[in-house]
LUMGU-252135 format. One record per residue (C-alpha): x negated, y negated, z; residue number from 0; residue in three letters. Coordinates in steps of 0.1 Angstrom, whole numbers, plus 5000, padded with zeros to 4 digits. Layout:
# LUMGU-252135
east; north; up; i; aa
X; Y; Z; NUM; Ala
...
END
This chain:
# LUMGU-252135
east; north; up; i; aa
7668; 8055; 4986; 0; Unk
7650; 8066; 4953; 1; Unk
7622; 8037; 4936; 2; Unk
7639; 7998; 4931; 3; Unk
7618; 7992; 4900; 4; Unk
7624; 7968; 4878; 5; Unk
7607; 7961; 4841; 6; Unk
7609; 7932; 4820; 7; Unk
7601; 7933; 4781; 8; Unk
7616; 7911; 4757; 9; Unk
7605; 7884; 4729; 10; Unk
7574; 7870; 4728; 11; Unk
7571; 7836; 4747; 12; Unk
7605; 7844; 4763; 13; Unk
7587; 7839; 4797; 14; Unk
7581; 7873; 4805; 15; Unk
7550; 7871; 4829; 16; Unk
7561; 7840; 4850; 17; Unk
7598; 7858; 4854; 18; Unk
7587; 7888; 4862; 19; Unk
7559; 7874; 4889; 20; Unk
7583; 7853; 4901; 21; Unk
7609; 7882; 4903; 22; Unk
7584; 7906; 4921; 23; Unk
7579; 7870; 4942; 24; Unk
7618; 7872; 4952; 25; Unk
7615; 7909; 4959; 26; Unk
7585; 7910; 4977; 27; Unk
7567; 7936; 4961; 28; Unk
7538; 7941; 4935; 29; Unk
7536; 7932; 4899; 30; Unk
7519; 7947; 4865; 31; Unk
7518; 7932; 4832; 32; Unk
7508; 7951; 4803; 33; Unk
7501; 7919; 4785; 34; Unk
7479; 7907; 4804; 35; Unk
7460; 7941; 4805; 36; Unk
7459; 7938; 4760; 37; Unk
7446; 7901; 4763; 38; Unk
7421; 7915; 4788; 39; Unk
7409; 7942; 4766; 40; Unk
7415; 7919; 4731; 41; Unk
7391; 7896; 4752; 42; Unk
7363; 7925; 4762; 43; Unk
7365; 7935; 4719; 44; Unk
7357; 7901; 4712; 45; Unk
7392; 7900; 4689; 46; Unk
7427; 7880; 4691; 47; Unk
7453; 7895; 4708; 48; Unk
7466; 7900; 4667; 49; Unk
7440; 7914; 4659; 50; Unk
7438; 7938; 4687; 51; Unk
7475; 7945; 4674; 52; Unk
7465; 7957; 4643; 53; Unk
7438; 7975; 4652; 54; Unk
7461; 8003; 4674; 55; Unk
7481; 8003; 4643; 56; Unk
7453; 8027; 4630; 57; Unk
7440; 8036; 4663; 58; Unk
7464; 8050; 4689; 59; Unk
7447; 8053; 4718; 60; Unk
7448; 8019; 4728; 61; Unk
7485; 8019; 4732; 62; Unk
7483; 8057; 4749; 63; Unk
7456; 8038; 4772; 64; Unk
7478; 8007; 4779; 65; Unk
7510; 8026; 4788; 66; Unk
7490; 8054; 4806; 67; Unk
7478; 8025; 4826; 68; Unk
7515; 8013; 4833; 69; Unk
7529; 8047; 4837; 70; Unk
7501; 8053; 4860; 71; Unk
7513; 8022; 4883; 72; Unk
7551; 8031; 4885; 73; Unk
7548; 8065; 4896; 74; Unk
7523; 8050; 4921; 75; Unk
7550; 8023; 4931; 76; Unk
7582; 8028; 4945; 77; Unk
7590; 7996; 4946; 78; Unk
7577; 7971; 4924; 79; Unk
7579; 7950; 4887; 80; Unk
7564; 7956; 4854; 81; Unk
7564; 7937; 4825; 82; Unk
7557; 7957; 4793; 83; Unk
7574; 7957; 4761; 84; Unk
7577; 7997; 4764; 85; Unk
7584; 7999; 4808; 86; Unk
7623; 8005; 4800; 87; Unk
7613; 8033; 4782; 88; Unk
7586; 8049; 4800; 89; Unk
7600; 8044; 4830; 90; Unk
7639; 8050; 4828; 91; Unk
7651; 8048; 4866; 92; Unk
7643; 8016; 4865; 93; Unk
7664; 7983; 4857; 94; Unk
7658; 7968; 4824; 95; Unk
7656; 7938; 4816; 96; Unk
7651; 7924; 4785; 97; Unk
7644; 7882; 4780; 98; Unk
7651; 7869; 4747; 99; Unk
7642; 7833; 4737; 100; Unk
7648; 7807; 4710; 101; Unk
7617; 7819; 4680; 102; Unk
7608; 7782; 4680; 103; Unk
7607; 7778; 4719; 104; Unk
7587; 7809; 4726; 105; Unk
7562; 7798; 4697; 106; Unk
7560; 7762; 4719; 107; Unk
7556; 7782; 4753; 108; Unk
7527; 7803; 4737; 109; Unk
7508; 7769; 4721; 110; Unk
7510; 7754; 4749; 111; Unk
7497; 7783; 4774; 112; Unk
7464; 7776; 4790; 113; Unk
7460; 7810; 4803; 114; Unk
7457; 7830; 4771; 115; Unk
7422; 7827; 4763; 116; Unk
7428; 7852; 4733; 117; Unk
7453; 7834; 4715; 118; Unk
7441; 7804; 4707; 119; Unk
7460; 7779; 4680; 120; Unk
7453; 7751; 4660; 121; Unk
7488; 7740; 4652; 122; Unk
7524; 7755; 4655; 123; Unk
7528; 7772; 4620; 124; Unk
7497; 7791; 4631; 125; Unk
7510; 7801; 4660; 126; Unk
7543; 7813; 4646; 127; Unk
7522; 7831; 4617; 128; Unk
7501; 7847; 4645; 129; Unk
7532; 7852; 4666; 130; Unk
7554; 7868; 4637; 131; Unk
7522; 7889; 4627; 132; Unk
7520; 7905; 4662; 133; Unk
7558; 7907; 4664; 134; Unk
7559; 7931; 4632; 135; Unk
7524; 7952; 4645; 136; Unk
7541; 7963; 4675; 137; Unk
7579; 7973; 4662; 138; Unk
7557; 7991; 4635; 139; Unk
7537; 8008; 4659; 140; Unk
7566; 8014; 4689; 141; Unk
7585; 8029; 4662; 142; Unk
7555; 8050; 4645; 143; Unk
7544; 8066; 4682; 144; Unk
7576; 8070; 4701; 145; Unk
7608; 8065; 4676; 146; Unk
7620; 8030; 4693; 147; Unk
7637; 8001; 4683; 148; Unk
7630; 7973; 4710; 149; Unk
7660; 7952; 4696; 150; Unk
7687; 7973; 4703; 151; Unk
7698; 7958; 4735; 152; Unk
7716; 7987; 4742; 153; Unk
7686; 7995; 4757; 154; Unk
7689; 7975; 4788; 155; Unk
7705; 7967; 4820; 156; Unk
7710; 7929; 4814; 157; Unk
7701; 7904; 4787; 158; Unk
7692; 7873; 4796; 159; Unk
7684; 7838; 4770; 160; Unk
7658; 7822; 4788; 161; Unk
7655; 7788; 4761; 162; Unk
7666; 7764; 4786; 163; Unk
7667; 7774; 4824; 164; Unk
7641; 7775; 4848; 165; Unk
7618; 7802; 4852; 166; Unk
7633; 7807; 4890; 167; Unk
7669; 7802; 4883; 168; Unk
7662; 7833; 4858; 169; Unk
7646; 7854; 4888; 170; Unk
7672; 7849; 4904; 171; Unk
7698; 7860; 4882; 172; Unk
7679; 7888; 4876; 173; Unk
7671; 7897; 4915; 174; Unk
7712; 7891; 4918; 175; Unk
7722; 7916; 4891; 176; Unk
7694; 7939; 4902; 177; Unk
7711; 7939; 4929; 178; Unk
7744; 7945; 4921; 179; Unk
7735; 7972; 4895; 180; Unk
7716; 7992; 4930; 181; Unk
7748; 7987; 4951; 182; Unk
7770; 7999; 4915; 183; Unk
7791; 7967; 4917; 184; Unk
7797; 7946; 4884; 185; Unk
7777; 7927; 4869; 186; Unk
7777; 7902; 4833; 187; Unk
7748; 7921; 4814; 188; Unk
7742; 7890; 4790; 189; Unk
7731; 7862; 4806; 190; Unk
7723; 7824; 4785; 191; Unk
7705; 7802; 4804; 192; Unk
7715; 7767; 4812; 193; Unk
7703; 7737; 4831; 194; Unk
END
């Protein structure tokens, strides 16, 4: 039967994290976030998830250790979801799925978000400054240490706009195409999300 993984990366704010739980929810099996891992370890430094960011722009290691980490959990899972910018790459058997959202939307979603106790905001054009700053850190840093351009959505399985629609009505579009793309039936590979 082979591993039924499937990893989510895509634009920050995009809704990553609650897809992808609610995804591994629909599945039934266990989840890992690598973002949550970085705002754990931002939080143990005593720095901002940005500033973490540019930090492993001069220090490698803290990537290596982050997607060690990840890599460590899919070959330890045969079934299961990971949200990581880098999982499509690292772990290429999988189905990849990448969420792009609306720049002023995500940049909302993120000043609003209770749960990130490392990025904390005092108004939206300092979110967006933060948000754009850590943006640019990491394509400088994927493409420095492994030659990748996360916006080439050649890159993955299906594409899906999550600005408008519900969290669960975009795990379940991506549970049907997962689906579909394991059974090698067709499948629209970009999605836009509606009400």
């Amino acid at each position: 039967m082979g591993k039924e993984i499937v990893t989510i990366t895509g634009s920050l704010g995009s809704g990553k994290s609650v897809v992808g739980k609610a995804v591994a929810a629909l599945l039934g099996v266990p989840y890992f976030s690598t973002g949550d891992l970085q705002r754990a370890l931002a939080a143990r430094k005593g720095m901002t998830t940005l500033e973490l960011n540019r930090l492993a722009e001069t220090d490698p290691s803290i990537d290596y250790e982050i997607d060690g980490l990840m890599q460590e959990f899919a070959g330890k899972n045969d079934r299961c979801v990971i949200d990581s910018r880098l999982a499509w790459h690292f772990v290429p058997y999988s189905f990849k799925c990448y969420l792009q959202v609306d720049e002023k939307v995500g940049i909302e979603r993120i000043l609003g978000d209770t749960r990130r106790k490392s990025e904390k905001y005092a108004s939206l054009d300092e979110a967006y400054q933060a948000v754009k700053g850590r943006k640019a850190s990491e394509e400088k840093r994927f493409a420095a240490l492994y030659d990748l351009d996360l916006s080439n959505m050649e890159n993955y399985d299906l594409v899906v706009d999550t600005s408008v629609a519900r969290p669960e009505a975009i795990a379940g579009k991506v549970v049907e195409c997962f689906r579909k793309w394991r059974a090698g039936e067709d499948y629209q590979k970009y999605w836009a999300s509606h009400l």
